[in-house]
LUMMIZA-295581 format. One line per 4 residues: their letters; for each residue x, y, z of N, C-alpha, C. Coordinates in Angstrom, 1 decimal, padded with zeros to 4 digits. Example, Ala and Ser with C-alpha at 12.3 -4.5 7.8 and 13.67 -1.06 7.14 Angstrom:
# LUMMIZA-295581
as	013.2:-005.7:007.8:012.3:-004.5:007.8:013.2:-003.3:007.8; 012.8:-002.2:007.1:013.7:-001.1:007.1:012.9:000.0:007.9 .
This chain:
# LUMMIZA-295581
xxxx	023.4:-000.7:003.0:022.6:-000.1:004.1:023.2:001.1:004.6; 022.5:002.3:004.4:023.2:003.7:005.0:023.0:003.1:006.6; 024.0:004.3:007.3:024.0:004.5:008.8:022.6:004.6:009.4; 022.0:005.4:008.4:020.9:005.8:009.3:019.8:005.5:009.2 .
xxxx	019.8:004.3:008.2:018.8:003.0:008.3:019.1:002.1:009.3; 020.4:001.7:009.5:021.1:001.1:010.6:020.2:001.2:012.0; 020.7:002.9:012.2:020.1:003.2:013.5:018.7:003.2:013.6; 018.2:003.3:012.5:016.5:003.2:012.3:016.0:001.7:012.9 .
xxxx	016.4:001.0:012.4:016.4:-000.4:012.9:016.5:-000.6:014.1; 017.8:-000.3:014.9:017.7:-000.3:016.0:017.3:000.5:016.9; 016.5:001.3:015.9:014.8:002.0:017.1:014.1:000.9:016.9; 013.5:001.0:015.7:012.6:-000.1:015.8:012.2:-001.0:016.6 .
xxxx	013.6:-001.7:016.4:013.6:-003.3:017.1:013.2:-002.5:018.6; 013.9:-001.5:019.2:013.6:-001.7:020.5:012.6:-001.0:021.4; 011.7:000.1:019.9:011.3:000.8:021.1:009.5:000.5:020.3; 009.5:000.8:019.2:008.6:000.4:018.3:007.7:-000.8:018.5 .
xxxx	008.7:-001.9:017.8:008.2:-003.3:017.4:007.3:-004.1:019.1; 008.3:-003.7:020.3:007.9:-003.8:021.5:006.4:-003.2:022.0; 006.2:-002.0:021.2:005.3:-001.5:021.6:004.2:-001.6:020.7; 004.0:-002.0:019.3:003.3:-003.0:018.8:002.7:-004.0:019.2 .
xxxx	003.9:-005.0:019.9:003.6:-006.2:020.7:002.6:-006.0:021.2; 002.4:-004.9:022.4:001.6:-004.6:023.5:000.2:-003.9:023.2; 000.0:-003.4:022.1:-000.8:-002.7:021.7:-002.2:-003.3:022.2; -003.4:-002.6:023.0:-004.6:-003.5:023.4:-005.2:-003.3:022.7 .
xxxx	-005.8:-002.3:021.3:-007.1:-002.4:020.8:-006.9:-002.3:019.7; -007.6:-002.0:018.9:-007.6:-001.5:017.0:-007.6:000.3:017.4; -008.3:000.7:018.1:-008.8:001.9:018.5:-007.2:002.8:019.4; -006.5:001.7:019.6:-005.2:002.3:020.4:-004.6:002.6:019.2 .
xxxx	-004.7:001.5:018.5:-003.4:001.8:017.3:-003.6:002.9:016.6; -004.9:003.0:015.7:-005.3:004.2:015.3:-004.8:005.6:016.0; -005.4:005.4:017.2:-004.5:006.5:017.7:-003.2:007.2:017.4; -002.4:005.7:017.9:-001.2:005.9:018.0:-000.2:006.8:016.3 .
xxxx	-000.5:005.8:015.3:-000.8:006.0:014.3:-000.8:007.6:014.1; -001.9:008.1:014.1:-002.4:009.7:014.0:-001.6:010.2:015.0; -001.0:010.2:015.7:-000.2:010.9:016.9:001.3:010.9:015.9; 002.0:010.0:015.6:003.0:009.9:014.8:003.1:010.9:013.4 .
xxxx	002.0:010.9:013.2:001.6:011.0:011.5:002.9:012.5:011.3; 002.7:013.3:012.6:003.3:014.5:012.1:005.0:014.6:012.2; 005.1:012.8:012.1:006.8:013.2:012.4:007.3:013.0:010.7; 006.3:012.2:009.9:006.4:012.0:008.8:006.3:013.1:008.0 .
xxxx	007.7:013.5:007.4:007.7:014.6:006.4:007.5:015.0:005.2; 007.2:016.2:005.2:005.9:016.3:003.7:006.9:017.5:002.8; 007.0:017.6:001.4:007.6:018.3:000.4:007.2:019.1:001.1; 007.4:020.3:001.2:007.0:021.8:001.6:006.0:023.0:000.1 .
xxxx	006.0:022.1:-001.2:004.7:022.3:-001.8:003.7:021.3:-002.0; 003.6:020.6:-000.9:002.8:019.5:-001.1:000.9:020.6:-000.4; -000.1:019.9:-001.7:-000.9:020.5:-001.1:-002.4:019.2:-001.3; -003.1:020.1:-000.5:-004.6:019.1:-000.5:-005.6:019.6:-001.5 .
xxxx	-005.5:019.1:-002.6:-006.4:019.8:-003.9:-008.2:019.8:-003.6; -008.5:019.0:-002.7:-010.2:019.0:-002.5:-010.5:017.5:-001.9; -011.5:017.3:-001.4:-012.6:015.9:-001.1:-013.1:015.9:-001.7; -014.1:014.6:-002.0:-015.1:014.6:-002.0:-015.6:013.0:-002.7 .
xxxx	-016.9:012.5:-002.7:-017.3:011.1:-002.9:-017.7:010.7:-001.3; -018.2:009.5:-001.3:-018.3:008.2:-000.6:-017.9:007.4:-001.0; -016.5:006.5:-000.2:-015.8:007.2:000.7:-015.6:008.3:000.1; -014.7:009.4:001.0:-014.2:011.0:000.9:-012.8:010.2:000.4 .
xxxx	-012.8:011.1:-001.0:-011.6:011.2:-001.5:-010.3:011.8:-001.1; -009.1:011.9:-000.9:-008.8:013.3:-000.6:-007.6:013.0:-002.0; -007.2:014.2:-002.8:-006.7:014.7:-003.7:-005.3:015.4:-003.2; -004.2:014.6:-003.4:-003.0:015.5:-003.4:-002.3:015.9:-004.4 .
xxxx	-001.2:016.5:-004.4:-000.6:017.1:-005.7:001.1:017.7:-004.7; 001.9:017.5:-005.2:003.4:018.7:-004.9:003.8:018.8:-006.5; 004.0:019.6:-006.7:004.3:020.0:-007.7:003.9:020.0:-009.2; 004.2:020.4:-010.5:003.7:020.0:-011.6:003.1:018.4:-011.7 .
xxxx	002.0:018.9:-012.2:001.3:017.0:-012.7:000.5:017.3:-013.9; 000.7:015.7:-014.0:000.1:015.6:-015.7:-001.3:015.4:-015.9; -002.4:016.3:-016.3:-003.7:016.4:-016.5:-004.1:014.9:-016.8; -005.4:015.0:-016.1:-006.1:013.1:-016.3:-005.2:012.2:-016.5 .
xxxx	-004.4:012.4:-015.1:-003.9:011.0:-014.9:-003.9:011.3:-013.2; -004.1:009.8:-012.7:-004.1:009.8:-011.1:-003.7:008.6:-011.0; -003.0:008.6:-009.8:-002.5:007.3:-008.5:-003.8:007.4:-007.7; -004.3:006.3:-007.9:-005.3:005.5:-006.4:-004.8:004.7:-005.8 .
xxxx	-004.6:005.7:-004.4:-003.3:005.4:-003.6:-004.1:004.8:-002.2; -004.3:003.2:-002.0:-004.8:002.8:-000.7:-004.0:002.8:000.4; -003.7:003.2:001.4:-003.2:003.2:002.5:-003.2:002.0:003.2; -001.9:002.1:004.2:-001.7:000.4:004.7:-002.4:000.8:006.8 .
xxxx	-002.2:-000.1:007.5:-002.2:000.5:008.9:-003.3:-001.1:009.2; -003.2:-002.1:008.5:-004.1:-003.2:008.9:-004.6:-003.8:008.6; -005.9:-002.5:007.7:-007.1:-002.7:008.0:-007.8:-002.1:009.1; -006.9:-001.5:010.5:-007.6:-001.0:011.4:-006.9:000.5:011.6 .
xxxx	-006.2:000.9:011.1:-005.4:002.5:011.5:-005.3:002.8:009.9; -004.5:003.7:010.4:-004.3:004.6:009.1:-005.2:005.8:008.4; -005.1:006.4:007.7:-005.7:007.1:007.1:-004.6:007.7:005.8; -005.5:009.1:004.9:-005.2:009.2:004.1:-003.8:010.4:004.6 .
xxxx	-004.3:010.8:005.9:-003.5:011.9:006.8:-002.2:011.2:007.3; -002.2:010.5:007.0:-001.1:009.5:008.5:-000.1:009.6:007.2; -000.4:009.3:005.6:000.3:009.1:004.7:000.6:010.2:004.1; 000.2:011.3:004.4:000.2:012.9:003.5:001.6:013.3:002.7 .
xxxx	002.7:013.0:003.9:004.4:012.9:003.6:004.6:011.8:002.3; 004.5:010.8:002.8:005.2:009.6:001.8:004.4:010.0:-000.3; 002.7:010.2:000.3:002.1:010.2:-000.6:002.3:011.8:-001.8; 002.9:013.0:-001.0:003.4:014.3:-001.7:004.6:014.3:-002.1 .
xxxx	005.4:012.9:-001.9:006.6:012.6:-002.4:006.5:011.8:-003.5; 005.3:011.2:-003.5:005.3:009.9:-004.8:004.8:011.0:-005.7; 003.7:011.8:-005.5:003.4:012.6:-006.4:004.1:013.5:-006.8; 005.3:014.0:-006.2:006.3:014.8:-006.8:007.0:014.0:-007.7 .
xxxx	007.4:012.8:-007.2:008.1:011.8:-008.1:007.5:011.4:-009.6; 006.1:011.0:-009.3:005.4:010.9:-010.4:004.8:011.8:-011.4; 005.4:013.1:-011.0:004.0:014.0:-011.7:002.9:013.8:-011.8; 002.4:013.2:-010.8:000.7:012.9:-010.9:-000.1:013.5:-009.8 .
xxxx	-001.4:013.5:-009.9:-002.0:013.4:-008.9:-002.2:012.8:-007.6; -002.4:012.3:-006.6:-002.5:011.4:-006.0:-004.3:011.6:-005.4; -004.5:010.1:-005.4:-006.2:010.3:-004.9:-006.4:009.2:-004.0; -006.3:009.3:-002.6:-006.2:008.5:-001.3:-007.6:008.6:-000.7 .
xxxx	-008.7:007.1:-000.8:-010.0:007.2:-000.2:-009.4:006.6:001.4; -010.7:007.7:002.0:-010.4:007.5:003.6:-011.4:006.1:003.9; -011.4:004.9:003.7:-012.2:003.7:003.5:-012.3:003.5:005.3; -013.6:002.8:005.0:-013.9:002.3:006.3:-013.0:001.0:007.3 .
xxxx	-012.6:001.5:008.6:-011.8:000.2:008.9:-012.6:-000.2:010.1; -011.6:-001.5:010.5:-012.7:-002.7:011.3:-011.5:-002.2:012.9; -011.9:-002.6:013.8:-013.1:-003.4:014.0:-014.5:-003.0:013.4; -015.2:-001.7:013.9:-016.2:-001.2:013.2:-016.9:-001.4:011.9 .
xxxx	-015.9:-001.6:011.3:-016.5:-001.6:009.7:-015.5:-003.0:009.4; -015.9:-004.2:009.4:-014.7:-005.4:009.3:-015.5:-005.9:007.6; -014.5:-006.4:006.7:-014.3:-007.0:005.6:-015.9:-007.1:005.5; -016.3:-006.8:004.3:-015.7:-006.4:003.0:-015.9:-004.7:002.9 .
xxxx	-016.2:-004.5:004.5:-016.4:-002.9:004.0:-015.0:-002.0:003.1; -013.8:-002.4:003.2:-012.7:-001.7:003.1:-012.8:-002.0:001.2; -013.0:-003.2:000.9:-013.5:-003.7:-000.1:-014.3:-002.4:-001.2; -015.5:-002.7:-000.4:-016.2:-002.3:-001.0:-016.2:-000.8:-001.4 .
xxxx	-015.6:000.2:-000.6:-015.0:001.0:-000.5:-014.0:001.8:-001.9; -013.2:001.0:-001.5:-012.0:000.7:-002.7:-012.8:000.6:-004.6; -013.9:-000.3:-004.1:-014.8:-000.1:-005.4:-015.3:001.1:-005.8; -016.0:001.6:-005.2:-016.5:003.1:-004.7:-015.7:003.7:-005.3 .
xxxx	-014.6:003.9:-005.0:-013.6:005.1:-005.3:-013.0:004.8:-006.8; -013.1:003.4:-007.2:-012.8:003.4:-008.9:-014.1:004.1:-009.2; -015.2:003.2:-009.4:-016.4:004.0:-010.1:-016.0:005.0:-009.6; -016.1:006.0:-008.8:-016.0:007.5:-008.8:-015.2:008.3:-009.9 .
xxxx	-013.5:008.0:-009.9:-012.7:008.1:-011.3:-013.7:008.5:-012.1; -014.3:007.0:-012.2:-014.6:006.6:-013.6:-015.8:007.5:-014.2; -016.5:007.8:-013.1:-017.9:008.5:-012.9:-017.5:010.4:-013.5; -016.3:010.6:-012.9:-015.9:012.0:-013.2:-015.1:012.2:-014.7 .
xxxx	-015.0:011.0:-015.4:-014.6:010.9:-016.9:-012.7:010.5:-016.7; -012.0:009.7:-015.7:-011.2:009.2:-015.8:-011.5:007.3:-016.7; -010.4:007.6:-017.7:-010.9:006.2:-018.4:-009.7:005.1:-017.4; -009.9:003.8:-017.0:-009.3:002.7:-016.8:-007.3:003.0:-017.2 .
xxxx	-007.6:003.4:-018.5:-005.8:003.5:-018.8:-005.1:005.1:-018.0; -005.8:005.9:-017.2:-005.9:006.9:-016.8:-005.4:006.7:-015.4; -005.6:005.5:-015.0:-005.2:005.7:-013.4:-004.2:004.3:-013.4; -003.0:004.5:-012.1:-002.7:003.6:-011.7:-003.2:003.1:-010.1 .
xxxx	-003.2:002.0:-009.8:-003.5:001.6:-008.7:-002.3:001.6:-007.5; -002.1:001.9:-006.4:-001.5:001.9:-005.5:-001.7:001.6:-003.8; -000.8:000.8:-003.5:-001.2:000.7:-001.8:-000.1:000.3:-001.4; -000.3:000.5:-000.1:001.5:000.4:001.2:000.6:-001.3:001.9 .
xxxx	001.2:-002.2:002.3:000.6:-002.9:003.5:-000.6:-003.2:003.0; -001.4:-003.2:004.3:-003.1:-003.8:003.6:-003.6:-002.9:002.7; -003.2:-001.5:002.7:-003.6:-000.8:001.0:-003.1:-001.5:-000.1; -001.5:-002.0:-000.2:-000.9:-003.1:-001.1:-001.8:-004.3:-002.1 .
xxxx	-002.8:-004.8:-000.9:-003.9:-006.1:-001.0:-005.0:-005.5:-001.5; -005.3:-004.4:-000.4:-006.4:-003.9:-001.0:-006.3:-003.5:-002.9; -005.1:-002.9:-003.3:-005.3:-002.5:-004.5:-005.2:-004.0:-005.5; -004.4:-004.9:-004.8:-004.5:-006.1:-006.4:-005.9:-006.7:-005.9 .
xxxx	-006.1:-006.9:-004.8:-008.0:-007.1:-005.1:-008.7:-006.6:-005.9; -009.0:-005.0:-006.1:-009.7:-004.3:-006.8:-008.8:-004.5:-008.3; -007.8:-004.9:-008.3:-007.7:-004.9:-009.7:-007.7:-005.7:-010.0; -007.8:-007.2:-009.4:-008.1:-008.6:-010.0:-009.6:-008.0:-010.7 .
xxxx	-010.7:-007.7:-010.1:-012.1:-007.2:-009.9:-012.1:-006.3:-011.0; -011.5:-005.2:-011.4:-012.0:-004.2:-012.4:-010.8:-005.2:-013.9; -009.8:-006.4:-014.1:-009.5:-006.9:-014.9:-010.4:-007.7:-015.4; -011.5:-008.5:-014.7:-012.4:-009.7:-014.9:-013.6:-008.7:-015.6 .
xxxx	-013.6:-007.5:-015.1:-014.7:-006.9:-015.4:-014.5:-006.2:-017.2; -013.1:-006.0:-017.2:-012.7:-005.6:-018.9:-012.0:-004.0:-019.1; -011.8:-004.0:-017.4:-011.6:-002.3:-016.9:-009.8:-002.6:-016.6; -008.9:-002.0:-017.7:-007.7:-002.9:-017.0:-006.9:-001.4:-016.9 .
xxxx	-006.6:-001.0:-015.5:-005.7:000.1:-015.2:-004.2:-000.1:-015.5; -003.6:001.4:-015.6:-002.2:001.8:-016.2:-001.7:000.4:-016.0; -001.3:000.6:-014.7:-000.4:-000.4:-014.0:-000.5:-000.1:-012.1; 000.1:-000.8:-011.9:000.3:-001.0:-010.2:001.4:-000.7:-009.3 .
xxxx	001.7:000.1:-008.6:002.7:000.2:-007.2:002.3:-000.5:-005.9; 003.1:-001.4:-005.6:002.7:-002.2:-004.7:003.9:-001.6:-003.6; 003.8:-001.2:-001.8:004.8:-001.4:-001.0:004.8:-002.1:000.0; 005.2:-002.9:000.1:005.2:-004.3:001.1:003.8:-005.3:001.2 .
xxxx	003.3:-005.2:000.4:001.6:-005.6:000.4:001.4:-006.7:001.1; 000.0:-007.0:001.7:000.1:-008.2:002.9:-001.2:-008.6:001.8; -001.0:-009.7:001.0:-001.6:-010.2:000.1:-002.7:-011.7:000.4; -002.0:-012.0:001.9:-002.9:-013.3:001.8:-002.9:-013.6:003.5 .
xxxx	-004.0:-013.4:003.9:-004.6:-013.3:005.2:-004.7:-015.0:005.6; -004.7:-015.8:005.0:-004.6:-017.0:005.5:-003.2:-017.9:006.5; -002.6:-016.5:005.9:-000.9:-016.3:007.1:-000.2:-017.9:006.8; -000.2:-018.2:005.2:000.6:-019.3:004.9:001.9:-018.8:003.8 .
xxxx	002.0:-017.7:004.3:003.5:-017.7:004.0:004.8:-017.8:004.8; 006.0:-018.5:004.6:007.1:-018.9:005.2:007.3:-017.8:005.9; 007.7:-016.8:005.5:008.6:-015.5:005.8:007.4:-015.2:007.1; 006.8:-015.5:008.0:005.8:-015.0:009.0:006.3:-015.9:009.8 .
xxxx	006.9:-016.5:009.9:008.0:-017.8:010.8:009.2:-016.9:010.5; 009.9:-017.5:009.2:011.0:-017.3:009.2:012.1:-016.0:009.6; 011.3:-014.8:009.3:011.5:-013.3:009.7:011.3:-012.4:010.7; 010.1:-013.8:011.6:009.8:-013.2:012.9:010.4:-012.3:013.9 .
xxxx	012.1:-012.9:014.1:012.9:-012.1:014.7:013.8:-010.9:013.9; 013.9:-011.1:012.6:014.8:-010.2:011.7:014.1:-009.1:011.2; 012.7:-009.2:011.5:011.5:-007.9:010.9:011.8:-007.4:011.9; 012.9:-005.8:011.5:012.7:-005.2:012.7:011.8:-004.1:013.1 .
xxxx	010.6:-004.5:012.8:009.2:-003.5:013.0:007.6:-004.3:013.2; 007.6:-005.3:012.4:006.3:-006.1:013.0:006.1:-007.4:013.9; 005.5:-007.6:014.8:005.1:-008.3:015.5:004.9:-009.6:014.7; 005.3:-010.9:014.5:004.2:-011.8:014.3:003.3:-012.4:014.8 .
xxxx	003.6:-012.1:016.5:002.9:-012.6:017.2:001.4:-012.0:017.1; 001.1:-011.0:016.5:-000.7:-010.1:016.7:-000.8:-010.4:015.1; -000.4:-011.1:014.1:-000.7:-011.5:013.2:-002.2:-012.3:012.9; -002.3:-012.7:013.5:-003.7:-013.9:013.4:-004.7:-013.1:014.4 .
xxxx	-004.3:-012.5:015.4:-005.6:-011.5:016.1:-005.8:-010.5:014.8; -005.0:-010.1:014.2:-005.4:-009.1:013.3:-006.6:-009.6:012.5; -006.1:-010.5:011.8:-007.2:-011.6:010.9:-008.4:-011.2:011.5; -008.4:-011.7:012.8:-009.9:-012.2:013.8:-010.5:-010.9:013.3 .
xxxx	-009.7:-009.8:013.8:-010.1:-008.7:013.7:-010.6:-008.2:012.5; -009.9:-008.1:011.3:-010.5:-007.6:010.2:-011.8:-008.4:009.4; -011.3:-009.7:009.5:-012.3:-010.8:008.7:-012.8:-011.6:010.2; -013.7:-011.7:010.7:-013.9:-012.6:011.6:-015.0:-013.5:011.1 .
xxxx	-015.7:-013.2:009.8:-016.8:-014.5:009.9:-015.8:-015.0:008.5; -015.3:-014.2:007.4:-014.7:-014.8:006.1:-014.0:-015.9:005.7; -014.3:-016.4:004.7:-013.5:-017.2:004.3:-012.0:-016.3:003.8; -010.8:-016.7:004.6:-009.6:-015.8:004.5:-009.1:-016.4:002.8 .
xxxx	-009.4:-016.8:001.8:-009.2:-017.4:000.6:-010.3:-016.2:000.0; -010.6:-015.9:000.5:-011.9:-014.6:-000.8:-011.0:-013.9:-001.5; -011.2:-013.8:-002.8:-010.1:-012.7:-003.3:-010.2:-011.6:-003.0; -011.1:-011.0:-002.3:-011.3:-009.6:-002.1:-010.4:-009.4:-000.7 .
xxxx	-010.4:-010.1:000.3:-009.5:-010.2:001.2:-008.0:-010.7:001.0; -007.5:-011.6:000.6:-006.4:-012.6:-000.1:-006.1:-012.3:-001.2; -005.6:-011.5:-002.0:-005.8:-011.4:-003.7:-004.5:-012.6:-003.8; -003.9:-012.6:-003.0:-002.7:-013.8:-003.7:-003.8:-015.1:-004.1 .
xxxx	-004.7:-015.5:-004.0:-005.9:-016.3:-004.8:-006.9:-015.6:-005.5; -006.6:-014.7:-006.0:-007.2:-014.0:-006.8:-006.7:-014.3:-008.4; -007.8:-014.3:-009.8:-007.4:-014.7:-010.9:-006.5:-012.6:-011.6; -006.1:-013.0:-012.2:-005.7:-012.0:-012.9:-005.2:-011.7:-014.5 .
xxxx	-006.4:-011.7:-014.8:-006.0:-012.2:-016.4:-005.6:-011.0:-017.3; -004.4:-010.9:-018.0:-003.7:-009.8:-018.5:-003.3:-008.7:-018.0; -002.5:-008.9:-016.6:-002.8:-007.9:-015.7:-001.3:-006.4:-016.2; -001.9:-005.6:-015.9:-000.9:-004.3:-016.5:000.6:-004.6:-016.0 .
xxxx	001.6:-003.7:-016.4:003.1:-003.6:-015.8:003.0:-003.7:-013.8; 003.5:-004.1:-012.8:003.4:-003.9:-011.9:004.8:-004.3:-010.9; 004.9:-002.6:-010.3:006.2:-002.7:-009.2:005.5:-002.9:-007.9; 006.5:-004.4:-007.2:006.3:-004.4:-005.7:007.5:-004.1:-005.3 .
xxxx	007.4:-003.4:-004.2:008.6:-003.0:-003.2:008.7:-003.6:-002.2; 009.6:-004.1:-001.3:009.1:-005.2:000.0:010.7:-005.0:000.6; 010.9:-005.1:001.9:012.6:-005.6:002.5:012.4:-007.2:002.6; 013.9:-007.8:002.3:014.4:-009.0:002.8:013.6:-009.7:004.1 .
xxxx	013.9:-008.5:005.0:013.9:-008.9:006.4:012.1:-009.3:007.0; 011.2:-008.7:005.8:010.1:-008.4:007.0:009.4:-010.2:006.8; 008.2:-009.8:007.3:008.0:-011.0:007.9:006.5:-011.3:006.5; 006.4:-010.4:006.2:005.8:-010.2:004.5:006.0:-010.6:003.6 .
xxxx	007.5:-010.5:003.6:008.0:-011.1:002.4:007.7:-011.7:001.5; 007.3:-012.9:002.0:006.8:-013.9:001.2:005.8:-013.7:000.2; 004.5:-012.4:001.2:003.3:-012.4:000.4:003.8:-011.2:-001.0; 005.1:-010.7:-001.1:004.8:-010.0:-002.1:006.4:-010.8:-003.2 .
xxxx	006.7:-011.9:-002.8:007.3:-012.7:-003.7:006.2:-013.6:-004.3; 005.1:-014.1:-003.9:004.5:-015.0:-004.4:003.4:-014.1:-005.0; 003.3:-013.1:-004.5:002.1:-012.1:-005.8:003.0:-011.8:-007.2; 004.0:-011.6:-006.9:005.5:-011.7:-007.9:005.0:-012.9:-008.6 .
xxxx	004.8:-013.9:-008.7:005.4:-015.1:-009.0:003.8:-015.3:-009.5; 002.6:-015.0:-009.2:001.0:-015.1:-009.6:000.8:-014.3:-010.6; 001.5:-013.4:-010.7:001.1:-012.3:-011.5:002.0:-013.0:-013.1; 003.4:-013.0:-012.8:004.1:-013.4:-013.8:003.3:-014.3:-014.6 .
xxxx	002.9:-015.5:-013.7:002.2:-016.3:-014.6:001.0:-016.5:-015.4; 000.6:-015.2:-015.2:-000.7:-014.8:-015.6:-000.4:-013.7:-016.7; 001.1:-013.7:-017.0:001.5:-013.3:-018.2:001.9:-011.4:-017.8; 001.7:-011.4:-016.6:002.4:-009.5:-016.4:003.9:-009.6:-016.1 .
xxxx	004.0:-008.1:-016.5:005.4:-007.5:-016.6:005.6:-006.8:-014.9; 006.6:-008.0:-014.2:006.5:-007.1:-012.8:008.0:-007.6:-012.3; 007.8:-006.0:-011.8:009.6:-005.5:-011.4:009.7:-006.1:-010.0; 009.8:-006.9:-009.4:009.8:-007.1:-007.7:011.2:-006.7:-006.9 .
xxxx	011.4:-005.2:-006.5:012.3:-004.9:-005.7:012.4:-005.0:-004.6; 013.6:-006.3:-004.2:013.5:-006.4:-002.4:014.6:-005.3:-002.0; 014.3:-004.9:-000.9:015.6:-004.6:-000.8:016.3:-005.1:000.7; 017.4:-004.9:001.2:018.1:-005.5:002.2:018.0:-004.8:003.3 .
xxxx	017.3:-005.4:004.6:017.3:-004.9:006.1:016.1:-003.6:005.7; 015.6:-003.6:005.2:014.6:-002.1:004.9:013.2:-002.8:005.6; 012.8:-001.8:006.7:011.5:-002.1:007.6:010.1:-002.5:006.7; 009.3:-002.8:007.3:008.2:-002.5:006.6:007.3:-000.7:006.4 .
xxxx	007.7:-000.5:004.7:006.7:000.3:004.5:007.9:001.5:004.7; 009.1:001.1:004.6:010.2:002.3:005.0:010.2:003.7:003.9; 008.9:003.5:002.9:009.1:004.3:002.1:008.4:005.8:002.7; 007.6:005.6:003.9:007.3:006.6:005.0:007.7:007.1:005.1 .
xxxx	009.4:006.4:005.6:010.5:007.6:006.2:010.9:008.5:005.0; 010.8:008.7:004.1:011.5:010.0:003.2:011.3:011.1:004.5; 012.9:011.7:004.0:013.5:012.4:004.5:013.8:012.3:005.9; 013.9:010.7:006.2:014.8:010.7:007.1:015.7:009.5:006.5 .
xxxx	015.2:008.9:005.8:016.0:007.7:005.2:016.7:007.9:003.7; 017.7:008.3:003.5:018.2:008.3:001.9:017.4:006.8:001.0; 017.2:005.6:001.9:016.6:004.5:000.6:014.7:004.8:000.9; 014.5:005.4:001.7:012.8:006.0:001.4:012.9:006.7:-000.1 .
xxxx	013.8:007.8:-000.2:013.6:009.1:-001.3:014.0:008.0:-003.0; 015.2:006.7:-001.9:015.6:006.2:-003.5:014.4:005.5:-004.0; 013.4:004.9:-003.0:012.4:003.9:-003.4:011.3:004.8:-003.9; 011.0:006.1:-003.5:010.1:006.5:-004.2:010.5:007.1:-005.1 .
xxxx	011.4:007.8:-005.5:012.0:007.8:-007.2:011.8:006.6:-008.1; 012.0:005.6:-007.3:011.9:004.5:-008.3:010.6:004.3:-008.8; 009.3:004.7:-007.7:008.3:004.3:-007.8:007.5:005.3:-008.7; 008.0:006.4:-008.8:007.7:007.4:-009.3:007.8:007.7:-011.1 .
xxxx	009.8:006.8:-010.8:009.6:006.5:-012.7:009.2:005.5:-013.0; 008.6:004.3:-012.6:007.7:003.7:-012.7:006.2:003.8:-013.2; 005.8:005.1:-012.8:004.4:005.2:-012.8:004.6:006.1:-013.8; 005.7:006.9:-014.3:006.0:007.7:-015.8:006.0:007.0:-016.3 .
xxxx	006.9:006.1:-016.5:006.5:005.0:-017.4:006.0:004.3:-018.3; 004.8:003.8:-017.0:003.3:002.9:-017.5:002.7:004.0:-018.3; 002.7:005.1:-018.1:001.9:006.1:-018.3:002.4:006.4:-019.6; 003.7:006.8:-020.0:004.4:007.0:-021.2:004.1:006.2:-022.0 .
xxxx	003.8:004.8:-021.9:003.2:003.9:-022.6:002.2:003.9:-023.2; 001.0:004.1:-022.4:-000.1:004.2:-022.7:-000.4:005.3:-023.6; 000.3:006.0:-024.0:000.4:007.2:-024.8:000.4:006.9:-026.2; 001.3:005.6:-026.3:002.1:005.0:-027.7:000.6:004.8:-028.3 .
């Protein structure tokens, strides 16, 4: 663990994670969220290639990329925050790392728009790809947190369907809403960035009539038959954990090739901080030749 993950932590724990606690609405957080967004640092060629669709696409790029190929990159923040903006930094770093495109739908969140609109959304934005002449082996799927879930949902859904993408980047994914993983007890106090205590309001909040077992909400009960190469990234400490060891362990058995990197004391979603954290820049390198990779593959 560098120094200055060290001290990152112990912001978190004390000024952050406390102020999560307290947080009163979906509509505060958002906020909050977008007020931050510009502390998160962006390559200095990082650019916004265009919108467009329902949802609104947005299109990033830093640097050289490789023609018809793209990351469908879902954003984490809940289910109720976040945007494609809030990510602009982390997401102009993967795309530098990957030589790719990056293509982040601004999906509808709840309270306002509660399950399956985010869902349905996320559908939206494959057919779109697919609509503009991207084939299935052409894109990889990607998400941070509830973008994490959101993307093995949609790819449980476009595998069943006979649509099977590159492969998958997963970063700390919150995979199963029914909140029966150990690590949401066990990590409670050692996550030094999420609350467990607003865990189950969250639920209320995103799914309040659902069955929290739907695959489209839960993909850790989701089937996945022949599913592509797939990297999850996750820390020891968080309180997540669990949901992206046991998508680890679903996937395997359903016969995929997946790299599960924990790593030690690293927050949730620490791949944000690039350029303030030396293990942000190592994790999206990693993630980056990863998605060369899959891609190099698909070539053969």
């Amino acid at each position: 663990m560098s120094r200055r993950l060290a001290l990152t932590n112990l912001a978190l724990r004390a000024l952050v994670k406390p102020a999560l606690a307290r947080t009163g609405t979906p509509e505060r957080a958002r906020r909050d969220f977008e007020r931050i967004a510009p502390l998160f640092r962006r390559p200095p060629h990082l650019r916004e290639i265009r919108r467009d669709g329902a949802p609104p696409l947005v299109w990033l790029s830093a640097g050289p990329v490789a023609p018809r190929r793209a990351l469908l990159w879902f954003h984490g923040g809940a289910y109720v925050a976040g945007s494609p903006r809030t990510h602009r930094g982390m997401l102009g770093r993967l795309s530098a790392c990957a030589g790719v495109e990056v293509c982040a739908p601004d999906y509808r969140l709840a309270p306002a728009a509660p399950f399956p609109a985010a869902y349905q959304d996320a559908e939206a934005a494959w057919a779109r790809l697919r609509q503009i002449g991207y084939s299935p082996g052409d894109i990889v799927l990607g998400g941070d947190s509830a973008g994490g879930g959101l993307a093995l949902a949609l790819l449980s859904a476009r595998l069943r369907a006979g649509e099977r993408p590159c492969a998958a980047v997963l970063f700390s994914p919150w995979t199963d809403l029914t909140l029966s993983g150990e690590s949401l007890a066990r990590n409670a106090q050692a996550d030094p960035l999420l609350p467990a205590s607003r865990v189950k309001e969250l639920v209320d909040i995103v799914a309040p009539e659902a069955d929290r077992r739907d695959p489209r909400l839960s993909p850790l009960f989701a089937p996945f038959p022949a599913p592509p190469p797939v990297l999850i990234q996750a820390g020891r400490t968080e309180i997540l954990r669990d949901d992206a060891q046991r998508m680890a362990t679903k996937l395997r058995g359903a016969g995929g090739r997946v790299t599960l990197d924990l790593w030690e004391a690293a927050p949730h979603v620490w791949q944000m901080l690039d350029g303030w954290l030396p293990e942000a820049r190592d994790a999206l390198r990693r993630a980056g030749g990863f998605v060369q990779s899959a891609f190099a593959e698909t070539r053969r």
